[in-house]
N, C-alpha and C positions, 0 to 999 in steps of 0.2 A: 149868555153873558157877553159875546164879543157882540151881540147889539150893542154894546151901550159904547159909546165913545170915550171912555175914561182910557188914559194910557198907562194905569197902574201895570203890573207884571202879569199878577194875579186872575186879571182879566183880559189880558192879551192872549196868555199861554193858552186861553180855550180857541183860537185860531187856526190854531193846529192840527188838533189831533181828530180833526171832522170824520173819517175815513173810519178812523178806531169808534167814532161816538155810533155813526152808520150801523156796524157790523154789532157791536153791542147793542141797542136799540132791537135791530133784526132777529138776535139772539134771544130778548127778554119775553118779546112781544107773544110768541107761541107759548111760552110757559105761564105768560100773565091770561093767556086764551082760558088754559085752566083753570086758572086761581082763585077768577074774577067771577064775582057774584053778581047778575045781572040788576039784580033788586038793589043793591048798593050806591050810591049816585057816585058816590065818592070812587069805586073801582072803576066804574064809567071815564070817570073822569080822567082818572088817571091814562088807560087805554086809548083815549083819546088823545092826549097830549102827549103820549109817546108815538101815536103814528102819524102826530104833528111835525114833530121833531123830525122822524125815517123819510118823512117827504122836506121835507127843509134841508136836511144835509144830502138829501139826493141833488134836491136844485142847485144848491152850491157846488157841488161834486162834478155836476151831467158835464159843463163845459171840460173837464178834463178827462176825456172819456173820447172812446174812438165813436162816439155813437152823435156827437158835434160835429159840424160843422168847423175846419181845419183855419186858423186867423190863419198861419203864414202856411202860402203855397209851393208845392215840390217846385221845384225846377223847368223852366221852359226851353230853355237851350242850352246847350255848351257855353260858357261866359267864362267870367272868374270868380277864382272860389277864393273861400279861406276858409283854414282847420284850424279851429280851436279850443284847446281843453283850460278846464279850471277844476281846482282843487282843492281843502283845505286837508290838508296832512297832516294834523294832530300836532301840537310843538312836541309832547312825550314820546310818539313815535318814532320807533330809531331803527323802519322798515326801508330806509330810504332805497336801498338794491331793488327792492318791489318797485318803487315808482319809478325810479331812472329806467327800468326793462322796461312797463307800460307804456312810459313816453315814448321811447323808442318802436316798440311796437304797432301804435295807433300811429305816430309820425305825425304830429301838430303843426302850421306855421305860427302859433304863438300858445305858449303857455303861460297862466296865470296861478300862483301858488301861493295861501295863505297860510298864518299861522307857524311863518318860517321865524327861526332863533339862529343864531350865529354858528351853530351845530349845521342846521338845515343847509345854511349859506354854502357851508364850505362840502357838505355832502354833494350840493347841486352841479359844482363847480364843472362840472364835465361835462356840463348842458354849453355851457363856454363855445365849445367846440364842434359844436352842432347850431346853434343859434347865435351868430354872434352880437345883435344885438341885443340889450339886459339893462334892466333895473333892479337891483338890488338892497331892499330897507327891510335889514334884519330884525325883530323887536323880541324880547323876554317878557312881553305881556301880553301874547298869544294874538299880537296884530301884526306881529311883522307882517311883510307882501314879497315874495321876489316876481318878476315877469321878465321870460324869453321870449325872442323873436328871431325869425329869418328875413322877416322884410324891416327894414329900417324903421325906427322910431325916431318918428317928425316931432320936433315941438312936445319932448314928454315933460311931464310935470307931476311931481309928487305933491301930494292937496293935502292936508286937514281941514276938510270940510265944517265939519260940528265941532269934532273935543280933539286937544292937542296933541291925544294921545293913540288915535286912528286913524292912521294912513289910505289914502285911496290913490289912483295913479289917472294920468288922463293924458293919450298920445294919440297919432296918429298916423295913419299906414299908407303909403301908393301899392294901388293893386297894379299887376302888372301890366293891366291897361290904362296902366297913367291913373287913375281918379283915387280922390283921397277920401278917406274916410278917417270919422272920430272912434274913440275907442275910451270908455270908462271903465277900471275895474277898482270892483270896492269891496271891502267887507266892513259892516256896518256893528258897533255892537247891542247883541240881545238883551229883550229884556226878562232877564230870567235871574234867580238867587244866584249872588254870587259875579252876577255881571252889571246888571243894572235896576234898579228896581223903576225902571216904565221904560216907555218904548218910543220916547218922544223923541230923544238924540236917533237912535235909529231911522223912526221915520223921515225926520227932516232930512237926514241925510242920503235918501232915496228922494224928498221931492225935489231938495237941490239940486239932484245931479238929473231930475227929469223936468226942469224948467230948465237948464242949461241946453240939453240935447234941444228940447222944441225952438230956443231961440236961439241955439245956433241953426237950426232948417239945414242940417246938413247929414248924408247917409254918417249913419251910426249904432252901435250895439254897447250894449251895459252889460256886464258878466260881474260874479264872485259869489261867494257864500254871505248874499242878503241878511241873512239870521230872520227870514217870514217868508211863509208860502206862497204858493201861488192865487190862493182865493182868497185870502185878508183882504180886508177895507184897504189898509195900507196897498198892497199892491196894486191892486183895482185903482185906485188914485193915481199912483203913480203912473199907472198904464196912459191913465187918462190924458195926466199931467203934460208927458213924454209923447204920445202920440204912437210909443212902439210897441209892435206886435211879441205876443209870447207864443213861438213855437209847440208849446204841449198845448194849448187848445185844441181839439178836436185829436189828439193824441195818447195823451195818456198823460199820467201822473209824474214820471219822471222821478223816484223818491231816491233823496242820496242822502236822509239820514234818518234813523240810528244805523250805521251798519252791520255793528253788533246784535243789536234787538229788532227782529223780524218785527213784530207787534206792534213796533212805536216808529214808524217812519214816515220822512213825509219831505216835501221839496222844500230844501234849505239853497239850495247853490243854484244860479240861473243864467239865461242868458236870453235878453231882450236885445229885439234887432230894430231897425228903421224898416219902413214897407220898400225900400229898394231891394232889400238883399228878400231871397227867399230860402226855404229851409232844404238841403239835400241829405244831411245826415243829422238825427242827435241820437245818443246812446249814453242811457247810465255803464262806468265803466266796474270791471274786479274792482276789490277791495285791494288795498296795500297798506293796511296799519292801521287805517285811519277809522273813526268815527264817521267818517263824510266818506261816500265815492264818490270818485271824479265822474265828471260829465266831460265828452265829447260831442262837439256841433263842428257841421260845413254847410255855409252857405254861398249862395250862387247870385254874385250882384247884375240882377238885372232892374234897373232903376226906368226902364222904357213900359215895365207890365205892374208898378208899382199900383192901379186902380182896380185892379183885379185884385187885390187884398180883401183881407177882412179886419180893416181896421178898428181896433176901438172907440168906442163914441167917445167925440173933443168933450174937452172941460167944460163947464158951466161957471158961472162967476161964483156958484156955491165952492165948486172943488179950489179955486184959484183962491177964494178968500181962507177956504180951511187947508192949504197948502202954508200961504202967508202967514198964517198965525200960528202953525206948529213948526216951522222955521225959526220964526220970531221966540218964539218962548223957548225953543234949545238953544239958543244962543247968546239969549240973554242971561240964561241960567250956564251957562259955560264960559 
């Protein structure tokens, strides 16, 4: 089903759960070894197109897997870094002493936190005094954003990209060796019962923000809780779109949701960089309340070994034309 290009809900949500389909599939296949009457065309048949399927969701799968080839590379030298976590903290959540100790712990030079409510706001307040630079857009409709920093926020701007009613942030930092970088954080909304029934405002709002990055040509990273994985069409697009590398390639899966439900998880929350910066640390972090676990990443801006990447293949005028036109149709419909 997520062949098919429609952006209803219904056919999105099979995006997801590839990992869960794998292990099920691998599960069925020995017991149907049994079952299956060879004289039958139709058991045949069936046997065949489920170890269709266990090699199709491997291929999709392999790139996130340590057994690839790694897109963003460790570190070459001493440079400069930046730490940074992102978060969605549940608005119901009212664990907040768990996360204020995690921050403190891991020690970010910017935090990114969604799904903050006027509760969250004033819980966070004691981040004040540790970060003192902050953007603070509280919401009751599980979009609020707050974001901390130690290094100054240049030229921030609070966006509504797609719908008037979901905030994204876009600022920028001097590292300590003088050079500036862009910085988008977003949470986009899903398309799932009860939030949206398709996934077109979502997507547009991932390739907006990754035609912005390519034609600014400037070092930059995209972080938040996306609401899609990492091996969607959608993201693949946007990779393409954007030009920027995703850390879990050749690493691993990175899953930060269900955090309650072991069975059902899968990478919701991200963080895409430009091929100047390379990857020195990610880590899925504890839980604290939330449905989501925070993710931790440090990267190392060296922009002199930027061809030594593995970058994703550029856009094609197909991708650019089907970027335009799911742009176009969320916006007009909004």
């Amino acid at each position: 089903m997520p062949l098919l290009r429609f952006d209803a809900w219904w056919i999105r949500i099979f995006d997801f759960p590839r990992q869960q389909i794998f292990f099920l599939i691998a599960l069925i296949l020995p017991v149907l070894h049994f079952w299956v009457a060879p004289e039958k065309s139709s058991d045949g048949l069936l046997a065949a197109a489920l170890v269709a399927c266990l090699i199709y969701q491997a291929y999709r799968m392999y790139p996130y897997t340590p057994l690839a080839s790694a897109q963003a590379k460790p570190p070459g030298r001493a440079s400069d870094r930046l730490r940074l976590m992102t978060a969605n903290v549940l608005m119901d959540n009212r664990k907040s002493g768990e996360l204020l100790s995690l921050i403190e712990n891991v020690d970010p030079d910017i935090v990114f936190l969604v799904e903050t409510d006027a509760w969250w706001a004033d819980q966070l307040k004691p981040l004040r005094q540790h970060y003192p630079h902050y953007l603070e857009h509280p919401l009751e409709n599980t979009y609020g954003l707050v974001l901390y920093s130690r290094l100054e926020l240049i030229e921030p701007h609070l966006r509504f990209l797609i719908q008037d009613d979901i905030p994204s942030l876009y600022f920028r930092i001097k590292l300590p060796s003088g050079s500036l970088i862009d910085l988008y954080a977003i949470h986009p909304r899903p398309p799932v019962p009860g939030e949206h029934h398709r996934s077109t405002e979502r997507d547009a709002e991932l390739l907006v923000v990754g035609k912005q990055v390519k034609e600014a040509n400037r070092p930059a990273l995209v972080f938040g809780d996306l609401n899609d994985v990492a091996w969607s069409h959608t993201t693949h697009l946007f990779q393409r779109i954007s030009g920027l590398l995703d850390p879990r390639i050749g690493r691993g899966i990175f899953a930060t949701f269900h955090a309650q439900i072991p069975l059902l998880r899968w990478p919701l929350d991200h963080v895409f960089f430009s091929d100047d910066f390379r990857l020195a640390e990610m880590r899925v972090l504890p839980g604290v309340g939330s449905d989501h676990f925070p993710v931790l990443i440090e990267v190392s801006f060296e922009p002199e070994g930027a061809h030594q990447q593995e970058e994703p293949p550029p856009a094609d005028a197909e991708d650019h034309q089907e970027a335009k036109e799911t742009i176009e149709k969320a916006k007009e419909d909004n």
